[in-house]
N, CA and C atoms as a LAMMPS dump frame, in Angstrom:
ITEM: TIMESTEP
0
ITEM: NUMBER OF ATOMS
648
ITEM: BOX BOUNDS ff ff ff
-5.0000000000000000e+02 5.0000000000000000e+02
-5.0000000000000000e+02 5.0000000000000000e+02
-5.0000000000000000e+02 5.0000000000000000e+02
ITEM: ATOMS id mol type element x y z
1 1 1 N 28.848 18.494 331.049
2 1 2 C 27.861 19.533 330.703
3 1 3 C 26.834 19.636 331.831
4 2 1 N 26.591 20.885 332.183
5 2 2 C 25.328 21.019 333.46
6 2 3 C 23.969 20.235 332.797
7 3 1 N 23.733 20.016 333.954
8 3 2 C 21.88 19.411 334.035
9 3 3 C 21.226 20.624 334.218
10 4 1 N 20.261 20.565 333.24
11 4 2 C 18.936 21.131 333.608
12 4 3 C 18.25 20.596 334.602
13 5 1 N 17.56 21.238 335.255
14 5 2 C 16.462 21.278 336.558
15 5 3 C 15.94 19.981 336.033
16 6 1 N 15.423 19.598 335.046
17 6 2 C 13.98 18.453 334.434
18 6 3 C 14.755 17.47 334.678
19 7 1 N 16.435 17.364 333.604
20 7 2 C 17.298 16.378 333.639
21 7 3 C 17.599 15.593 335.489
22 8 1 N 17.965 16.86 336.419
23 8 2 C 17.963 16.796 337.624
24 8 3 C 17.259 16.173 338.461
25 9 1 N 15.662 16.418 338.227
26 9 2 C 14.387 15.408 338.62
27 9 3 C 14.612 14.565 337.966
28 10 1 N 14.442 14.254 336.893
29 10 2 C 14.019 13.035 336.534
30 10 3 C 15.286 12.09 337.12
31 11 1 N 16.708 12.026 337.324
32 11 2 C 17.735 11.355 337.682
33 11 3 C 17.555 11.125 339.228
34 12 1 N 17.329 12.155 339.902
35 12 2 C 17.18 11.626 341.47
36 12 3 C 15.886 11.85 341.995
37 13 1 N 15.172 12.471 341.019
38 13 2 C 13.732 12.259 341.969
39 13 3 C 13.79 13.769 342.791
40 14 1 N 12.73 13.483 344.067
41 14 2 C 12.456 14.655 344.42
42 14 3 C 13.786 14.817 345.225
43 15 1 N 14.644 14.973 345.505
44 15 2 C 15.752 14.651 346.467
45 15 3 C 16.78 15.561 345.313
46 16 1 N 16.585 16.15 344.088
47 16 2 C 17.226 16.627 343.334
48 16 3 C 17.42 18.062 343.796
49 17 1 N 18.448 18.607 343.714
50 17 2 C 18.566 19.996 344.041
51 17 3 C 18.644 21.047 343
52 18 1 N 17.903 21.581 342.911
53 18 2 C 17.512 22.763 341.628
54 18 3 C 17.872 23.97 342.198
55 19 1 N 18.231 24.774 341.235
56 19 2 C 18.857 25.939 341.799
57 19 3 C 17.92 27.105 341.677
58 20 1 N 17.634 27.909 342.268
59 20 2 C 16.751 28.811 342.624
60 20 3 C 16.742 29.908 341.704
61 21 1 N 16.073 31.13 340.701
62 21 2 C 15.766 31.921 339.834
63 21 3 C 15.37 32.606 340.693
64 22 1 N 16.061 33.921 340.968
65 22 2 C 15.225 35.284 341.448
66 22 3 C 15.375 36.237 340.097
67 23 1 N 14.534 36.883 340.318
68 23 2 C 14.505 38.438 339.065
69 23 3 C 15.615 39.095 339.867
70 24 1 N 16.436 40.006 339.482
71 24 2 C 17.235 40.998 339.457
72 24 3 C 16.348 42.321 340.409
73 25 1 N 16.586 42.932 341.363
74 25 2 C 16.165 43.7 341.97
75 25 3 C 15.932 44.937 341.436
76 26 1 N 15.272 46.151 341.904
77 26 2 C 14.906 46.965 340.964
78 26 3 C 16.342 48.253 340.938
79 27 1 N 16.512 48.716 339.649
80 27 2 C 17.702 49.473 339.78
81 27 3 C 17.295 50.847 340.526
82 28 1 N 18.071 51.127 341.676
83 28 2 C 17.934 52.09 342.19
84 28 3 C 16.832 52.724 342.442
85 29 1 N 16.36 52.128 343.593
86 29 2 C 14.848 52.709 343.876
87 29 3 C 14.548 54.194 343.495
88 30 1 N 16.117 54.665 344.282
89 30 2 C 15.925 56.319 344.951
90 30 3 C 15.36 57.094 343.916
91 31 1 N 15.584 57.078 342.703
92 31 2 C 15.565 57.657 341.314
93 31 3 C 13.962 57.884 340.965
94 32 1 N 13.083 57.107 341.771
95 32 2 C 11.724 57.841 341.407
96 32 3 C 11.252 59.206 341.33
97 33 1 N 10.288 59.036 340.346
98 33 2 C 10.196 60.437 339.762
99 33 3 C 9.343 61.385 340.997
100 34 1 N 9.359 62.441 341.399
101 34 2 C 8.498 62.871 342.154
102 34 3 C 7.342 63.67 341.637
103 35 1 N 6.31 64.913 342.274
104 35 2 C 6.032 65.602 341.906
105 35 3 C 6.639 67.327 342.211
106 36 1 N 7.709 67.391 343.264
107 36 2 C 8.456 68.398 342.967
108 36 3 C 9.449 68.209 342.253
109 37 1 N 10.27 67.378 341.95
110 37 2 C 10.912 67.489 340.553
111 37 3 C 10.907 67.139 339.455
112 38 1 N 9.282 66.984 339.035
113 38 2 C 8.841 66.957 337.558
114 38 3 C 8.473 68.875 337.636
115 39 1 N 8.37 69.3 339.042
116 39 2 C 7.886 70.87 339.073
117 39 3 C 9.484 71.779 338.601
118 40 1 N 10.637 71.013 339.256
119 40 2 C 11.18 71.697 338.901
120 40 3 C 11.867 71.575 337.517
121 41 1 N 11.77 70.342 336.982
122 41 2 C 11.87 70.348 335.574
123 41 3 C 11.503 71.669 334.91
124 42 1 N 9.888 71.578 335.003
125 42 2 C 9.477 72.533 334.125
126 42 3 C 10.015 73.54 334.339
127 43 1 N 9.731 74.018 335.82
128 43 2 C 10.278 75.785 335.778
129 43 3 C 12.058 75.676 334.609
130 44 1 N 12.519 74.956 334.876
131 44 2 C 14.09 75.094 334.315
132 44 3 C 13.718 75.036 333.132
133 45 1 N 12.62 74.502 332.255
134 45 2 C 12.166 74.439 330.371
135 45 3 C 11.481 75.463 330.379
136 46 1 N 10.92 76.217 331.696
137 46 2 C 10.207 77.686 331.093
138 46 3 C 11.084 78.777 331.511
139 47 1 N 12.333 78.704 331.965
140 47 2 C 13.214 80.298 332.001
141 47 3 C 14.016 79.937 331.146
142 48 1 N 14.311 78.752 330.558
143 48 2 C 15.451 78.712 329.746
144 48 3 C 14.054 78.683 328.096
145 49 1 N 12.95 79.015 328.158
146 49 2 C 12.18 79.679 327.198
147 49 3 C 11.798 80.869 327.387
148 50 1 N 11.965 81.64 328.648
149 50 2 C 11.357 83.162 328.169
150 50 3 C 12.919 83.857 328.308
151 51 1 N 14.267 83.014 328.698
152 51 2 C 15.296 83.815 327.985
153 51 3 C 15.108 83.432 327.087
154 52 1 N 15.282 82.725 325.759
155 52 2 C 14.834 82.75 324.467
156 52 3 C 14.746 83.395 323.746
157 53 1 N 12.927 83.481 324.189
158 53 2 C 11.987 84.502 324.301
159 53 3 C 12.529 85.811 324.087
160 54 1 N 13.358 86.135 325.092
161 54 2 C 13.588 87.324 325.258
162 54 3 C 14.423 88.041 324.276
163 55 1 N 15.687 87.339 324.152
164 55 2 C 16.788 86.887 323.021
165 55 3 C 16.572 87.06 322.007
166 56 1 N 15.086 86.119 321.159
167 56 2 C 14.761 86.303 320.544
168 56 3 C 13.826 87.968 319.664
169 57 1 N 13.06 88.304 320.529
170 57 2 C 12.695 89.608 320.75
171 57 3 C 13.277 90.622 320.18
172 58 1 N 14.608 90.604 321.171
173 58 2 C 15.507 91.537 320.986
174 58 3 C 16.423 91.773 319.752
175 59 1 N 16.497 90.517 319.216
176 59 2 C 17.244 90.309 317.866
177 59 3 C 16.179 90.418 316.719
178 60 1 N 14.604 90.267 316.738
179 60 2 C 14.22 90.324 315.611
180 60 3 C 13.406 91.634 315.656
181 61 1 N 13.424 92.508 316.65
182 61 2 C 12.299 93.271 316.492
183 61 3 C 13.372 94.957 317.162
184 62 1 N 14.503 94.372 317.895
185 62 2 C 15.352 95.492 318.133
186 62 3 C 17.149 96.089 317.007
187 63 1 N 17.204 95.072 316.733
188 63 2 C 18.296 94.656 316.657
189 63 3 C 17.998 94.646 314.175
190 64 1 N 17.666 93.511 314.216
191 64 2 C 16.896 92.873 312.687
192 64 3 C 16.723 93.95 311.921
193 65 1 N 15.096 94.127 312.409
194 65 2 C 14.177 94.848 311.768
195 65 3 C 14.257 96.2 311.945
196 66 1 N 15.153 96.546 312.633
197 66 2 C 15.441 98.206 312.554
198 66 3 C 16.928 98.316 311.545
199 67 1 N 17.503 97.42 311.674
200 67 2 C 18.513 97.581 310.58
201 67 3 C 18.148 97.771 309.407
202 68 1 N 16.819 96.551 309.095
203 68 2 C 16.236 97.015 307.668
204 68 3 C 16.048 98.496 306.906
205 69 1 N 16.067 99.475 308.32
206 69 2 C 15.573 100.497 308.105
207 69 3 C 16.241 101.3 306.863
208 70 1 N 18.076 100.525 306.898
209 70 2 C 18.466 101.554 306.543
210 70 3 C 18.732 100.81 305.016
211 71 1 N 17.765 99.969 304.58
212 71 2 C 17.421 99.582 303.443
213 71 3 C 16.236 100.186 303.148
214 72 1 N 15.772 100.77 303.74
215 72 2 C 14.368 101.483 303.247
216 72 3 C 14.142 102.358 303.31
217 73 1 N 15.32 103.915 303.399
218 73 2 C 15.689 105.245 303.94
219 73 3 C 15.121 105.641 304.995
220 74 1 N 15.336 105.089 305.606
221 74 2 C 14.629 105.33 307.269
222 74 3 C 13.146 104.539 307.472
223 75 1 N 12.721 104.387 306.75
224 75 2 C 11.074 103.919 306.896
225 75 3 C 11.494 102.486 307.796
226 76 1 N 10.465 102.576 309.126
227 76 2 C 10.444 101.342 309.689
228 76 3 C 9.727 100.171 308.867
229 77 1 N 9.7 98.816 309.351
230 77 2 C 8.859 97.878 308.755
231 77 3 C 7.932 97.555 309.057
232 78 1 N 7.122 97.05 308.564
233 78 2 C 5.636 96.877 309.133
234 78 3 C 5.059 96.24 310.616
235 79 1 N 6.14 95.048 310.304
236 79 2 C 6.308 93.978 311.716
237 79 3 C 6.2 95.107 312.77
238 80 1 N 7.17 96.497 312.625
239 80 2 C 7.282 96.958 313.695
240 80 3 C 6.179 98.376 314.23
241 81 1 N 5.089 98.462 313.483
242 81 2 C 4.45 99.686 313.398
243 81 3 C 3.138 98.985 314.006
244 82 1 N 2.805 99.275 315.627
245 82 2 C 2.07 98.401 316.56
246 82 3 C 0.687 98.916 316.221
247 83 1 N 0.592 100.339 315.136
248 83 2 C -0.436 101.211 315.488
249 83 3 C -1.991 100.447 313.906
250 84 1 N -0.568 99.929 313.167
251 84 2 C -0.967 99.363 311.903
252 84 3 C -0.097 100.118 310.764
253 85 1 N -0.846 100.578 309.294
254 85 2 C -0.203 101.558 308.146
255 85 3 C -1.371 101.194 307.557
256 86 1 N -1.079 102.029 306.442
257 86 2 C -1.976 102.319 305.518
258 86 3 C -1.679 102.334 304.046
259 87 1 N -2.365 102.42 303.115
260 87 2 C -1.472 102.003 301.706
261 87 3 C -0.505 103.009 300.981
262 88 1 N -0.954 104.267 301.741
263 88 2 C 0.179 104.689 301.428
264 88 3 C 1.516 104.767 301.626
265 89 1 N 1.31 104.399 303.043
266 89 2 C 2.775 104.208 303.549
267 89 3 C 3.213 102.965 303.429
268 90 1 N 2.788 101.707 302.602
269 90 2 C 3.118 100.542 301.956
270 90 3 C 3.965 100.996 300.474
271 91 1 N 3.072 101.748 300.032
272 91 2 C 3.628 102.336 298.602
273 91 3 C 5.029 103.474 298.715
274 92 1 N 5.21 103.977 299.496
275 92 2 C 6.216 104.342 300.211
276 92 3 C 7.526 103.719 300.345
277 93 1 N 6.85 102.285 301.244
278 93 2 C 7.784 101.344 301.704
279 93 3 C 8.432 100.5 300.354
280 94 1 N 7.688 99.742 299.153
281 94 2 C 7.959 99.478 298.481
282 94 3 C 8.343 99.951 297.609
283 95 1 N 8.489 101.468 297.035
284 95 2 C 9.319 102.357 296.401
285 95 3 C 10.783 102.39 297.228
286 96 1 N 11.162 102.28 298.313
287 96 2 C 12.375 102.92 298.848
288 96 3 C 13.256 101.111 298.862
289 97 1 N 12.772 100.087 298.503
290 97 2 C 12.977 99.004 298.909
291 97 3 C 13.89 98.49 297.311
292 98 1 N 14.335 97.812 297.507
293 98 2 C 14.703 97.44 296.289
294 98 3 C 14.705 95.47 296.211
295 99 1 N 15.057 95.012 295.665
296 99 2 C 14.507 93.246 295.53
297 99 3 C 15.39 92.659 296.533
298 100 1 N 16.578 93.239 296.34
299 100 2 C 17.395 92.414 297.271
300 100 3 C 17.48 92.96 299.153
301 101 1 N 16.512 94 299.244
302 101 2 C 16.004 94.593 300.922
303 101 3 C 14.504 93.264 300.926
304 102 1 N 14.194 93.612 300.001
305 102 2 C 12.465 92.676 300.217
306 102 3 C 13.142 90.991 300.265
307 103 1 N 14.119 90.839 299.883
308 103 2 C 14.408 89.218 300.584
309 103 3 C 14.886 89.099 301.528
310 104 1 N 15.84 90.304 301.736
311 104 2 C 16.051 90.191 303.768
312 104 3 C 15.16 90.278 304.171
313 105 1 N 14.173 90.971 304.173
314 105 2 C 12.86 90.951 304.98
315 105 3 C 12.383 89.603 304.804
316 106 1 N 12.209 88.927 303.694
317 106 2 C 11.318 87.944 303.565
318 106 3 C 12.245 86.935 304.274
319 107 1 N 13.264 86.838 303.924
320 107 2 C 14.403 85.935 304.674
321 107 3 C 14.589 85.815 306.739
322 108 1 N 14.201 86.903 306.923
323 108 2 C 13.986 87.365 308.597
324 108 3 C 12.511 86.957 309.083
325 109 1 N 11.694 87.052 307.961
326 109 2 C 10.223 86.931 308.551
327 109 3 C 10.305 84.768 308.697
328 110 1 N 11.26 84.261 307.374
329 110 2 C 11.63 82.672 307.502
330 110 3 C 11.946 82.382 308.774
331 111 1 N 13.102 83.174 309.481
332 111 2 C 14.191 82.514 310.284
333 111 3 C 13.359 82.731 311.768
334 112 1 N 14.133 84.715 312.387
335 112 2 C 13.559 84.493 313.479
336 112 3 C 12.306 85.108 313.264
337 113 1 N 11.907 85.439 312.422
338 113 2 C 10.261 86.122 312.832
339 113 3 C 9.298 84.446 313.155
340 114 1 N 10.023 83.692 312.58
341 114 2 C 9.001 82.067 312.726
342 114 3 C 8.807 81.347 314.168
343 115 1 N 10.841 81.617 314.502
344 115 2 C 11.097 81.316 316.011
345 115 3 C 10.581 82.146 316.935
346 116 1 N 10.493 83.211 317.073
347 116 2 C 10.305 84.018 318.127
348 116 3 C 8.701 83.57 318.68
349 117 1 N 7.436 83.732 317.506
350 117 2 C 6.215 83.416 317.846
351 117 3 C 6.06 81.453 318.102
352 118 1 N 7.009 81.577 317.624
353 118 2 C 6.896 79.392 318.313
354 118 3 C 7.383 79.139 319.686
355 119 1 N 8.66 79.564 319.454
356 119 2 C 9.092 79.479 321.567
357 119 3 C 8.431 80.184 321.689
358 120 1 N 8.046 81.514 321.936
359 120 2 C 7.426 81.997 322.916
360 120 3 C 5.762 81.151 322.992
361 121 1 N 5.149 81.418 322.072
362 121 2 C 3.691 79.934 322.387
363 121 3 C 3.822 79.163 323.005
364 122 1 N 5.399 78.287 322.89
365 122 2 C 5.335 76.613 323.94
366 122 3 C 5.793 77.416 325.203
367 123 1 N 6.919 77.972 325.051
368 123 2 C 7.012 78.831 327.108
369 123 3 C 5.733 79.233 327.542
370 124 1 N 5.089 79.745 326.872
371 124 2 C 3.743 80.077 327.716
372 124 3 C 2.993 79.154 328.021
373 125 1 N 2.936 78.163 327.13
374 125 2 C 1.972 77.03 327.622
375 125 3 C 2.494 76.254 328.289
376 126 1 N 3.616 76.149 328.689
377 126 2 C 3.953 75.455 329.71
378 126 3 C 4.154 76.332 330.843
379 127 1 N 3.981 77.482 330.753
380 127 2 C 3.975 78.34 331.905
381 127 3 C 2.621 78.679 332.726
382 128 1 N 1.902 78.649 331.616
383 128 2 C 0.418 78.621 332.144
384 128 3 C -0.018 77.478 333.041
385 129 1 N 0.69 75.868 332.115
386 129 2 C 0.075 74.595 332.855
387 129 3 C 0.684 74.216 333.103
388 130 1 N 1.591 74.706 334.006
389 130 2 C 2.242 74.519 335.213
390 130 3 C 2.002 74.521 336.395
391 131 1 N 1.506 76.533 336.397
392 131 2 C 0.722 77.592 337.219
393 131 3 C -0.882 77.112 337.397
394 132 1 N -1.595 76.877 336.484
395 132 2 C -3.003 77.137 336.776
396 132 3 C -3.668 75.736 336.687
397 133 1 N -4.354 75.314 338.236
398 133 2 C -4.882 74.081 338.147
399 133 3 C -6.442 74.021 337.671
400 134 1 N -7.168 74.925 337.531
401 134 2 C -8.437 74.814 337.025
402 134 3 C -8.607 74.856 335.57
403 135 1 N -8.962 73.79 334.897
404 135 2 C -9.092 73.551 333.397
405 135 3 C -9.583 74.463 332.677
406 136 1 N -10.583 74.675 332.976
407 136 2 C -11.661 75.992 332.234
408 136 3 C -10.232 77.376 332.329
409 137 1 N -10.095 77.838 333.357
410 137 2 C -8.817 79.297 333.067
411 137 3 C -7.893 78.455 332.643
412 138 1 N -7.487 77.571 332.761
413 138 2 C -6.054 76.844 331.997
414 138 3 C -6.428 77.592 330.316
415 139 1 N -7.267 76.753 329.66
416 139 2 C -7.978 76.723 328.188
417 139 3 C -7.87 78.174 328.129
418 140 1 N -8.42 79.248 328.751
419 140 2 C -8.76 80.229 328.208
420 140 3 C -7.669 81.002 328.145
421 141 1 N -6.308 80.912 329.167
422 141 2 C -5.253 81.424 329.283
423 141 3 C -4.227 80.739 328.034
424 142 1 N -4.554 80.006 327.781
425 142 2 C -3.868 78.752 326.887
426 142 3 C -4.14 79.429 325.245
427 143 1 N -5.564 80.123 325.281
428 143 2 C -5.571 80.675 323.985
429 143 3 C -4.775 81.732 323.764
430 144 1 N -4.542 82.463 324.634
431 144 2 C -3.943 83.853 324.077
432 144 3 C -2.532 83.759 323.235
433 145 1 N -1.539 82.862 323.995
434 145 2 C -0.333 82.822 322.838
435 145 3 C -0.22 81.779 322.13
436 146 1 N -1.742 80.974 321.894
437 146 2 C -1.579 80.283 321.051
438 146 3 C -2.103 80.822 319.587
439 147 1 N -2.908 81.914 320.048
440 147 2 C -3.466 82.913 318.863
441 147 3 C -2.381 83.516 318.356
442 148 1 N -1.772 84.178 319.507
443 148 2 C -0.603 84.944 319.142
444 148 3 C 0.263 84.271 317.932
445 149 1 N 0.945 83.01 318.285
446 149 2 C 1.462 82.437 317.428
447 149 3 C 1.473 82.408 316.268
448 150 1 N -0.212 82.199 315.841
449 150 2 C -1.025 81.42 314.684
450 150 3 C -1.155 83.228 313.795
451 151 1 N -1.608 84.115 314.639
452 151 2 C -1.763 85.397 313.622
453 151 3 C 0.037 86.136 313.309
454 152 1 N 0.809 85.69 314.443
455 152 2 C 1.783 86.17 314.286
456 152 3 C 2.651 85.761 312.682
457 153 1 N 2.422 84.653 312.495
458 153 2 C 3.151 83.49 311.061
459 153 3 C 2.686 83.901 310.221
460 154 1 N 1.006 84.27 310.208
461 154 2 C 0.394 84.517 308.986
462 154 3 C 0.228 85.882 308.832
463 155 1 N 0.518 86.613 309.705
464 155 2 C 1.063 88.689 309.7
465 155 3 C 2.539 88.406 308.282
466 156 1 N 3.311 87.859 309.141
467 156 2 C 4.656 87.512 308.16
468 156 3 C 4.246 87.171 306.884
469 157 1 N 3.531 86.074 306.449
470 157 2 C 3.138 85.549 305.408
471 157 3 C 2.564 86.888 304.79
472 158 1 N 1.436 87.603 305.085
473 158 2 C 1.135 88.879 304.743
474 158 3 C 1.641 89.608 304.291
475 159 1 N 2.614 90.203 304.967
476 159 2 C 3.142 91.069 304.496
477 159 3 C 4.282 90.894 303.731
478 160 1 N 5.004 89.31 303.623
479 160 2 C 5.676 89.071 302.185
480 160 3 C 4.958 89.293 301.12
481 161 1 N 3.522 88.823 301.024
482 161 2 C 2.793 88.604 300.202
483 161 3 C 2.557 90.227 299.414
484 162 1 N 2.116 91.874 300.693
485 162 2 C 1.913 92.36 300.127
486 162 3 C 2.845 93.149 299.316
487 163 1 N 4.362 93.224 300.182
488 163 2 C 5.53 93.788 299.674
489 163 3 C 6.133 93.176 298.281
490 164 1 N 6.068 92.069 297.947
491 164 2 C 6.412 91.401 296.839
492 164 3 C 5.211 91.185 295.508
493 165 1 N 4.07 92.048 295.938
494 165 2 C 3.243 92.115 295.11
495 165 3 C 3.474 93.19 293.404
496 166 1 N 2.901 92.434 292.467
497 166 2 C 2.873 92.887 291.049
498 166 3 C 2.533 94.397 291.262
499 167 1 N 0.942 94.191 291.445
500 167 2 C 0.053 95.374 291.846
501 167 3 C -0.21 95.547 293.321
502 168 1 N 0.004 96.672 294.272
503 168 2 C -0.479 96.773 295.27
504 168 3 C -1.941 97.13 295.648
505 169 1 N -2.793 95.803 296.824
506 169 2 C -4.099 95.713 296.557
507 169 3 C -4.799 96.578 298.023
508 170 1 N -5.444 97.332 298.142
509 170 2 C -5.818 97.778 299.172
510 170 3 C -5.819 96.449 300.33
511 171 1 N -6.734 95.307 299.962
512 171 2 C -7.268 94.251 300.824
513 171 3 C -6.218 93.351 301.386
514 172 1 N -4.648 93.152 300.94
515 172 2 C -3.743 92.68 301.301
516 172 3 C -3.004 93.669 302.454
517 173 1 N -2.926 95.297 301.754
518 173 2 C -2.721 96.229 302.939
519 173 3 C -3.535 96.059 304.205
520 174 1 N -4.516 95.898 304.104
521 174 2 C -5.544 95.671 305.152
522 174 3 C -5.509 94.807 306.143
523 175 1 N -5.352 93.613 305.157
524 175 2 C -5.29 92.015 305.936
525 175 3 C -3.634 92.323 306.63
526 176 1 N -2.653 92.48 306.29
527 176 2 C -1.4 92.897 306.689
528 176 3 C -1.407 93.795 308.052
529 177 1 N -2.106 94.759 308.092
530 177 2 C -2.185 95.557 308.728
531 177 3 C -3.063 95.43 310.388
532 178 1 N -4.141 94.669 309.687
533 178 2 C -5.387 94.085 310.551
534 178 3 C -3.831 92.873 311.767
535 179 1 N -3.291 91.683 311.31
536 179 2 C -2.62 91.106 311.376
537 179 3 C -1.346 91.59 312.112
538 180 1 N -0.64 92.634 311.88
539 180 2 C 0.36 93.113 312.625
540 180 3 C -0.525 93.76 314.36
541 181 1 N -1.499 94.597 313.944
542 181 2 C -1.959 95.252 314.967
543 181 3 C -2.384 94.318 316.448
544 182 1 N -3.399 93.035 315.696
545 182 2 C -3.462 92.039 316.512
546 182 3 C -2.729 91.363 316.767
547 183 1 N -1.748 90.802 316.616
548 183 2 C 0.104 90.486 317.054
549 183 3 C 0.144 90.664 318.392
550 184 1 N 0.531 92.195 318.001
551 184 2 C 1.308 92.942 319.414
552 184 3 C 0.176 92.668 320.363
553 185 1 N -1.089 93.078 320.424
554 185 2 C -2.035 93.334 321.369
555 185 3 C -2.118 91.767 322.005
556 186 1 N -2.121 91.007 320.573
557 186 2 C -2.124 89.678 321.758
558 186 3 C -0.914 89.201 322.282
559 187 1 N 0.052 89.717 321.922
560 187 2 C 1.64 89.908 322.676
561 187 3 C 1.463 90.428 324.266
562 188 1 N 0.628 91.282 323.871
563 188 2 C 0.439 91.911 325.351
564 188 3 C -0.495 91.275 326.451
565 189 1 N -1.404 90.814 325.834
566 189 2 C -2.199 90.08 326.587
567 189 3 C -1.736 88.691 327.213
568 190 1 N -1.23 88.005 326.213
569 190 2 C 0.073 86.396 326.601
570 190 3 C 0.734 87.194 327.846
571 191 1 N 1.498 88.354 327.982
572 191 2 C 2.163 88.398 329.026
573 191 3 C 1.539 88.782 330.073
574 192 1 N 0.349 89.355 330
575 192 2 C -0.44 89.568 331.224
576 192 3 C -1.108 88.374 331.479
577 193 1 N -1.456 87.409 330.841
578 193 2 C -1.843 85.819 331.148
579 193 3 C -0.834 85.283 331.906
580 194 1 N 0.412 85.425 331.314
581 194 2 C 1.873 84.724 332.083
582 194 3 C 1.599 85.018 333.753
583 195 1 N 1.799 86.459 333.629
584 195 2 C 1.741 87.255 335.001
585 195 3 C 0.807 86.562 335.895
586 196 1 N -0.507 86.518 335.429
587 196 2 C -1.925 85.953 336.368
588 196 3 C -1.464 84.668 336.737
589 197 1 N -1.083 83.919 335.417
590 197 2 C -0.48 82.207 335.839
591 197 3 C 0.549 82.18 337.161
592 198 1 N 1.488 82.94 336.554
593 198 2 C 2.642 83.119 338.129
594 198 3 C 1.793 83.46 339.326
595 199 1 N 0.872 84.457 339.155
596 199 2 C 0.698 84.726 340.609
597 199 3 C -0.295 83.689 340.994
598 200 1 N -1.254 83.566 340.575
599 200 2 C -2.288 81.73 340.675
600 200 3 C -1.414 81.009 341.47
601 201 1 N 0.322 80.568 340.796
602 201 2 C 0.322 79.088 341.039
603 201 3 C 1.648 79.655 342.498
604 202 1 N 1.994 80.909 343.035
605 202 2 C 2.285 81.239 344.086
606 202 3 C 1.535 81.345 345.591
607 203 1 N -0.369 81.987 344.658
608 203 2 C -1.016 81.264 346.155
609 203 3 C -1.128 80.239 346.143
610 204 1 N -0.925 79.34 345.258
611 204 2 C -1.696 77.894 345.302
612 204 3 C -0.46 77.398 346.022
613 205 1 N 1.118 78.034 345.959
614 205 2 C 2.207 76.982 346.634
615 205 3 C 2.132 77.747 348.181
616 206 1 N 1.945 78.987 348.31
617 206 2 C 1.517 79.567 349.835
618 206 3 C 0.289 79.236 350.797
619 207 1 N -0.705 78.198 349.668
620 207 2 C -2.018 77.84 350.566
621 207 3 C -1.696 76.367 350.697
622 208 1 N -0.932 75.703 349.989
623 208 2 C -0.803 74.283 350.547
624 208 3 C -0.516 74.165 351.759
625 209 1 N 0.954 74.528 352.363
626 209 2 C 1.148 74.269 353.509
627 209 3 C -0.204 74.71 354.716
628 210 1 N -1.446 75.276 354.234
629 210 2 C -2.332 75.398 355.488
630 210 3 C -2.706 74.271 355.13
631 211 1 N -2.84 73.337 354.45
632 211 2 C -4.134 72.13 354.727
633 211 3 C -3.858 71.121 355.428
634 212 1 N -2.733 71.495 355.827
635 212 2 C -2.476 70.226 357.17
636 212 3 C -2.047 68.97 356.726
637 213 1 N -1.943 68.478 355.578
638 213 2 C -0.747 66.899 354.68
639 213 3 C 0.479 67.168 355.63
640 214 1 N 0.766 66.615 355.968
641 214 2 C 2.515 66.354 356.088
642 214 3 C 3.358 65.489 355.177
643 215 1 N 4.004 66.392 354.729
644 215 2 C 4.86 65.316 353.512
645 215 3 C 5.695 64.4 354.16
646 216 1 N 5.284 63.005 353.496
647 216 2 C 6.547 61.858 353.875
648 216 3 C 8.409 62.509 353.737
């Protein structure tokens, strides 16, 4: 049976030969992480989110919600009327509708009406803080599709709420309406934030090379 090192000393004294313990070397240096390809990580998690994005879009707001239409004799749906409505044209909508059109709707507002305003919120925020190194415009660019998001879920919630209603209430038309209108507008604004972020973090990659670093 082998000797231990102790067994080893103590039998011959210092004249004992012990065998040497190194740690294991480190696996594959090369593999450190950098900071251009944690950059290009992201860009590859933010186009493979504003196709999505886009995907998404197109299926719930081109594709979806215009099909509904022809559950509701032509009348578009609310989701899609950027300008707002009014109660009459709710009372309209819910006359031409019948129980089993108002659960596809409610069933679409579950699926992608939920997805569309969630990816698109995280693509932007990682598109923004990616692009923009000053904290203060980070935050303020950071709100727009995170609002978006948050009024977008509860527009949906809305307007299940007012379409599936007993009695139709002016103040649910309202809140519904208030809710769709601000949507889109902050739809529009997220993508003009996107835009500013891209162009930010293009001078910021066209002004590095003046400051004179030389990369290892």
């Amino acid at each position: 049976m082998a000797k231990t090192p102790a067994q080893r000393i103590k039998k011959h004294g210092a004249n004992a030969a012990v065998p040497q313990h190194h740690l294991p070397p480190v696996i594959n240096p090369s593999t450190s992480r950098t900071p251009q390809k944690a950059q290009s990580n992201s860009n590859l998690i933010v186009i493979a989110g504003v196709v999505a994005s886009l995907f998404l879009f197109w299926y719930l707001h081109l594709l979806t919600l215009n099909q509904l239409t022809q559950l509701s004799g032509g009348q578009a749906m609310p989701d899609s009327l950027v300008g707002g409505f009014g109660q009459g044209y709710v009372e309209q909508l819910r006359a031409a509708m019948d129980a089993d059109a108002l659960g596809q709707l409610s069933y679409v507002h579950k699926t992608a009406g939920m997805l569309f305003p969630l990816i698109f919120g995280f693509t932007w925020l990682l598109l923004i803080g990616t692009n923009v190194a000053r904290k203060s415009l980070r935050w303020a660019l950071w709100a727009l599709p995170l609002l978006f998001a948050a009024v977008r879920l509860w527009g949906n919630m809305a307007i299940d709420a007012m379409m599936s209603a007993g009695t139709l209430d002016g103040g649910q038309v309202a809140l519904a309406s208030i809710l769709t209108v601000a949507g889109w507008a902050l739809l529009a604004l997220s993508l003009v934030a996107g835009a500013v972020a891209v162009l930010l973090g293009r001078k910021a990659a066209a002004a590095s090379p003046a400051t004179g670093h030389v990369q290892p």
